[in-house]
C-alpha positions as a printed Julia matrix, in Angstrom:
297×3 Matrix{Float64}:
   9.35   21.87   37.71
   9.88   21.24   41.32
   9.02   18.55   43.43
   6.88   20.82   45.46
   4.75   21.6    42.28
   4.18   18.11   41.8
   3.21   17.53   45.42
   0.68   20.71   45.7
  -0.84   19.6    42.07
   0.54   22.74   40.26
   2.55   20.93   37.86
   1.2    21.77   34.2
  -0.91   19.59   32.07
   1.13   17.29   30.18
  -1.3    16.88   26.59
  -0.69   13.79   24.57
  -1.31   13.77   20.79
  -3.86   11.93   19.21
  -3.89    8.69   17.45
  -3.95   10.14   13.74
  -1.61   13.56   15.09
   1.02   10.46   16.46
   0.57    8.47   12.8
   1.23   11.89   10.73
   4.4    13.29   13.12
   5.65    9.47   11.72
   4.68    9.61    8.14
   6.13   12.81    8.06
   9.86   11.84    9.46
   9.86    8.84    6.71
  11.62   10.46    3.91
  11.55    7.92    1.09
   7.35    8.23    1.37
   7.19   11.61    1.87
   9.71   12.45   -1.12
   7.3    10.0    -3.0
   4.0    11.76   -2.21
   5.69   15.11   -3.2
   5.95   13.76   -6.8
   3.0    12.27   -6.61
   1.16   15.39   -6.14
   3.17   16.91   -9.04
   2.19   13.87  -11.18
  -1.59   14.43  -10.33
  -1.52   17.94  -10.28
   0.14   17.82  -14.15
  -2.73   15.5   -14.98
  -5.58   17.44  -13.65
  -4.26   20.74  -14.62
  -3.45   20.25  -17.72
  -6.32   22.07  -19.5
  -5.45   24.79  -17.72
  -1.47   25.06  -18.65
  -1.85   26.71  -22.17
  -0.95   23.52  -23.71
  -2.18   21.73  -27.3
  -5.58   20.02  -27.17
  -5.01   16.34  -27.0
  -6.72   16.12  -30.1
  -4.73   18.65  -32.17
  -3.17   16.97  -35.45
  -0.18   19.1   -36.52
  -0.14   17.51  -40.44
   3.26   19.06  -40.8
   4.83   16.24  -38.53
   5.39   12.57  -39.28
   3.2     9.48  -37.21
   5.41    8.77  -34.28
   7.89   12.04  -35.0
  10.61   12.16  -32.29
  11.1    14.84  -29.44
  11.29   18.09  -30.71
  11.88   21.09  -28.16
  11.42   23.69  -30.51
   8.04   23.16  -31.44
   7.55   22.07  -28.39
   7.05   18.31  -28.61
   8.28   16.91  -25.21
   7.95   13.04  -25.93
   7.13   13.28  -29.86
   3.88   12.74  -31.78
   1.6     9.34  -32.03
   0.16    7.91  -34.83
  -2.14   10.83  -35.72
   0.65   13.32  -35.43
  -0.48   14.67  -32.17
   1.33   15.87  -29.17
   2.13   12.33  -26.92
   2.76   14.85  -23.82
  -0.41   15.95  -23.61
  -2.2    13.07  -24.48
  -0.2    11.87  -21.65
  -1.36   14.23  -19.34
  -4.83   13.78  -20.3
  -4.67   10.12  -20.1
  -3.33   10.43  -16.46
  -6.94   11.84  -15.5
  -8.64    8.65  -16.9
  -6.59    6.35  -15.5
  -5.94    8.16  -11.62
  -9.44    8.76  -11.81
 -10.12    4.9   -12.25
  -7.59    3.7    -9.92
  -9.17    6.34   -6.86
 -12.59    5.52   -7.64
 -12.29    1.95   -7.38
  -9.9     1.62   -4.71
 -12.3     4.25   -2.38
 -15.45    1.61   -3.36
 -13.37   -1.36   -2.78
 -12.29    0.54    0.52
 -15.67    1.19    2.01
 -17.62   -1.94    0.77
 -14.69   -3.86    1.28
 -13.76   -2.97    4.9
 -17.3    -2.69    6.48
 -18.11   -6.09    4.9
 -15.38   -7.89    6.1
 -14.84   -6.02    9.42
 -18.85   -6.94   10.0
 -18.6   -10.15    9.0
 -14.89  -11.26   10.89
 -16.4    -9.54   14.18
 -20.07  -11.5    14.26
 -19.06  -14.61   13.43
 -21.0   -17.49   13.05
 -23.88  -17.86   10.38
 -23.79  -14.16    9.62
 -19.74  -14.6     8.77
 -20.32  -18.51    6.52
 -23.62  -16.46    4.16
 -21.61  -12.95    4.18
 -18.42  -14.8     3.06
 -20.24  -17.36    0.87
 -21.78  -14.19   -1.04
 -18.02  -13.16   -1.47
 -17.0   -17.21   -3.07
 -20.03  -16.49   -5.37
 -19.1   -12.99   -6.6
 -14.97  -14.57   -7.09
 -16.5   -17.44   -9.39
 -17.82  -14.82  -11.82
 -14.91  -14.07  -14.61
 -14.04  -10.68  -14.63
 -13.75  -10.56  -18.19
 -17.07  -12.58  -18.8
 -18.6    -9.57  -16.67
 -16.9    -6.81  -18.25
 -18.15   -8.08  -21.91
 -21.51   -8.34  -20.66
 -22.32   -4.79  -19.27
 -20.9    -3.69  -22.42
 -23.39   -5.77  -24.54
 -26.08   -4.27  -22.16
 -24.89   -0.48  -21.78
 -22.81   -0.01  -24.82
 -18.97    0.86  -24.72
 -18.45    3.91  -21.89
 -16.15    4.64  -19.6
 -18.05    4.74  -16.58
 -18.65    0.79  -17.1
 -14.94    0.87  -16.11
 -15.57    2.58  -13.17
 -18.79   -0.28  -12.6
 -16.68   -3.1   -13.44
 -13.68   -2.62  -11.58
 -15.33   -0.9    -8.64
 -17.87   -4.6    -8.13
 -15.39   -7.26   -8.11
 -12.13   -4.7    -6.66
 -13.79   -4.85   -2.99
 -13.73   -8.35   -2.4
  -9.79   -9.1    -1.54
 -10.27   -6.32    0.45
 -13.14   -8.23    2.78
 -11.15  -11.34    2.99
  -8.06   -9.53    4.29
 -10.15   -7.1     6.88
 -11.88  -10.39    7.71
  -8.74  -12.11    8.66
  -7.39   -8.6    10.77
 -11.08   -8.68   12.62
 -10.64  -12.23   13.44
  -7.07  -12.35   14.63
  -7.96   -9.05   17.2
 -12.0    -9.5    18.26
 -10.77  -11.64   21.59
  -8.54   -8.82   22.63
  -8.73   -7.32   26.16
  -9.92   -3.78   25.04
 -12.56   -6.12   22.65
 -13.71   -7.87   25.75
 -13.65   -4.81   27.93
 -16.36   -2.75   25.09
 -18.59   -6.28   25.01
 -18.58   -5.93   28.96
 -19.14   -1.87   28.75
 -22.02   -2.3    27.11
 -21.26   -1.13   23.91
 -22.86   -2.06   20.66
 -21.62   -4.02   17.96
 -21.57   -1.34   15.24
 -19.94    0.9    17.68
 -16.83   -1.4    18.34
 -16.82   -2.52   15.12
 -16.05    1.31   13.9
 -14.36    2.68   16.78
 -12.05   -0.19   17.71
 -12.13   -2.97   15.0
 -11.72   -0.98   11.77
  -8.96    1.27   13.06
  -7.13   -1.38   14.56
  -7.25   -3.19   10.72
  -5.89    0.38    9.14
  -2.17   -0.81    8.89
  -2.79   -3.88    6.49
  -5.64   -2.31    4.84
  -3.5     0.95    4.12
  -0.93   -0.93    2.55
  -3.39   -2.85    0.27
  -4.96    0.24   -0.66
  -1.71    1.22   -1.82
  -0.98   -1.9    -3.99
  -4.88   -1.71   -5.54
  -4.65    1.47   -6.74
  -1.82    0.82   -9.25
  -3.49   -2.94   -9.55
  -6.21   -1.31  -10.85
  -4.88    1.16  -13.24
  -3.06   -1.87  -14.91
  -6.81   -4.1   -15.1
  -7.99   -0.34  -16.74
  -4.75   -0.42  -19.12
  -5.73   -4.61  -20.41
  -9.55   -3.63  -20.82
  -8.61   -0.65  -23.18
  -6.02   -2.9   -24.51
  -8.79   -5.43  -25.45
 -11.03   -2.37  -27.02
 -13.15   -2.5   -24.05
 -12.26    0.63  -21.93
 -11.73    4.05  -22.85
 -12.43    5.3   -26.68
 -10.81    7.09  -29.16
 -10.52   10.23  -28.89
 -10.08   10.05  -25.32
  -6.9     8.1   -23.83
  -5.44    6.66  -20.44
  -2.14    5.32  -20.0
  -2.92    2.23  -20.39
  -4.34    2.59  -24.6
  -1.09    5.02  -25.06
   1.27    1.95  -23.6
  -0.74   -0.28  -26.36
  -0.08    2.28  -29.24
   3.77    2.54  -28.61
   4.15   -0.92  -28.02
   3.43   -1.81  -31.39
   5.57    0.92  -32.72
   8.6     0.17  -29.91
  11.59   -0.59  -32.18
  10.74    2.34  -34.4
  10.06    4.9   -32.15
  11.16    3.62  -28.59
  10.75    7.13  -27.18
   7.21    7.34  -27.16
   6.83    3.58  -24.89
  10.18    5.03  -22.69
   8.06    8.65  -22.14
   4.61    6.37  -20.94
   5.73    3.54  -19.25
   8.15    6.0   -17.27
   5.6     8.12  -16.4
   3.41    4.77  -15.54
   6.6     3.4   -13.53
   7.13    6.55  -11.65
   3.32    6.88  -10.03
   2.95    2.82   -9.11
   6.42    3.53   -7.25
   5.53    6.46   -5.64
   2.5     4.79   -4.62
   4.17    2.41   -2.91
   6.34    4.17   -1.09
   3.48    6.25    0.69
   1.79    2.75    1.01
   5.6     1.64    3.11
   4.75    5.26    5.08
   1.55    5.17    5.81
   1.88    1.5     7.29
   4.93    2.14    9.27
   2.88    5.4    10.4
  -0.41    3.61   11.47
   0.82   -0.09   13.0
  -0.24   -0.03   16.16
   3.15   -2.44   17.32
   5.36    0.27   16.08
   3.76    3.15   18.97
């Protein structure tokens, strides 16, 4: 390009990427979380798919075999049987739905509630911030246990009170810490500029506030989602979550824990398979907040 291009105006539009094309270009070149949300993906895929892989129904009891049998590849026996003689693979693939699906769902509530509440609250200030916050003390001082126990006095043992539970009291670390991020930023210049524009409170609140508060909320999202799959694991531990015959990682930890010294591969298979995801998980959580902190464009 010559300088006579640039002084007629003939020089060709230079387009810049977008905020979210920018944040993905930089996920992607951060190999450590990309590597992790590759076996991720297989992880959840396994899971999800497994009804459709030809495999054993979780609930298949092959009497031939002993409780807690060892590995055996030539029937086919990955990580061995449990208690009931049944296949611990599958049940282990079948127990991944339960608990990814309990970890997603409550993370996504605790991620919508969570971030308008405190974004809303941080950004107005004032009265509306001390009775939105106080509302937040109030819900804290309620035991989480205490809570669980009583929706299953009231509704009976299901595992959609998991889903309840979790998803009501998961939100509210999440408002505190978007609270803090909307405090720290709503004197900004660009802040003051939208107040001066004109612009509504709702409308800077979602188009400059929230995104702004992506980095830290990212990476919290990242640490709730395994958070949570371990508070699903200790209420089926207690009896309280999911039900015989159904299973999530956290009841199949339980089972082989009692069993450890005997038959150490069945806890080894599980908690492997446990270790593996929360890792991953965090990893992408490392990525994703490199990708979206706004000091790192």
């Amino acid at each position: 390009m010559s300088v006579a291009d640039i002084t007629l105006g003939t020089a060709p539009e230079v387009k810049g990427r977008s905020l979210w094309a920018d944040a993905r270009h930089r996920f992607l070149r951060n190999k450590a979380a990309v590597t992790s949300l590759v076996i991720f993906c297989i992880i959840a895929l396994a899971c999800f798919l497994a009804p459709h892989l030809g495999l054993r129904a979780p609930d298949d009891i092959n009497w031939e075999l002993e409780s807690w049998g060892p590995p055996n590849l030539e029937l086919g026996y990955l990580l061995g049987t449990d208690a009931n003689n049944r296949d611990l693979f599958v049940r282990l693939l079948y127990g991944g739905q339960v608990s990814l699906l309990v970890g997603f769902t409550a993370t996504l509530v605790s991620l919508v509630i969570g971030v308008i509440w405190g974004a809303t609250a941080g950004f107005i200030g004032g009265r509306v911030d001390g009775f939105m916050m106080r509302i937040v003390d109030i819900l804290y001082s309620i035991p989480f246990i205490f809570f669980v126990i009583m929706l299953t006095v009231v509704f009976g043992r299901h595992i959609t009170l998991i889903y309840i539970a979790i998803g009501a009291v998961s939100w509210l670390d999440m408002a505190r810490i978007v609270r803090g991020q909307t405090i720290s930023i709503r004197r900004r210049e660009y802040i003051e500029a939208a107040e001066a524009s004109g612009v509504s409170k709702w409308r800077i609140i979602t188009r400059h506030v929230i995104p702004n508060c992506m980095g830290p909320v990212v990476v919290y999202v990242t640490l709730t989602v395994p958070n949570v799959i371990l508070i699903e694991s200790f209420i089926s531990f207690l009896g309280m979550g999911v039900q015989e015959p159904d299973s999530s990682w956290g009841t199949l930890i339980s089972e082989a824990a009692v069993v450890m010294e005997i038959a150490p591969w069945a806890i080894i298979g599980t908690g492997s398979m446990l270790a593996i995801t929360l890792l991953s998980l965090n990893f992408i959580g490392d990525g994703m907040r490199d990708a979206l902190d706004p000091r790192d464009r």
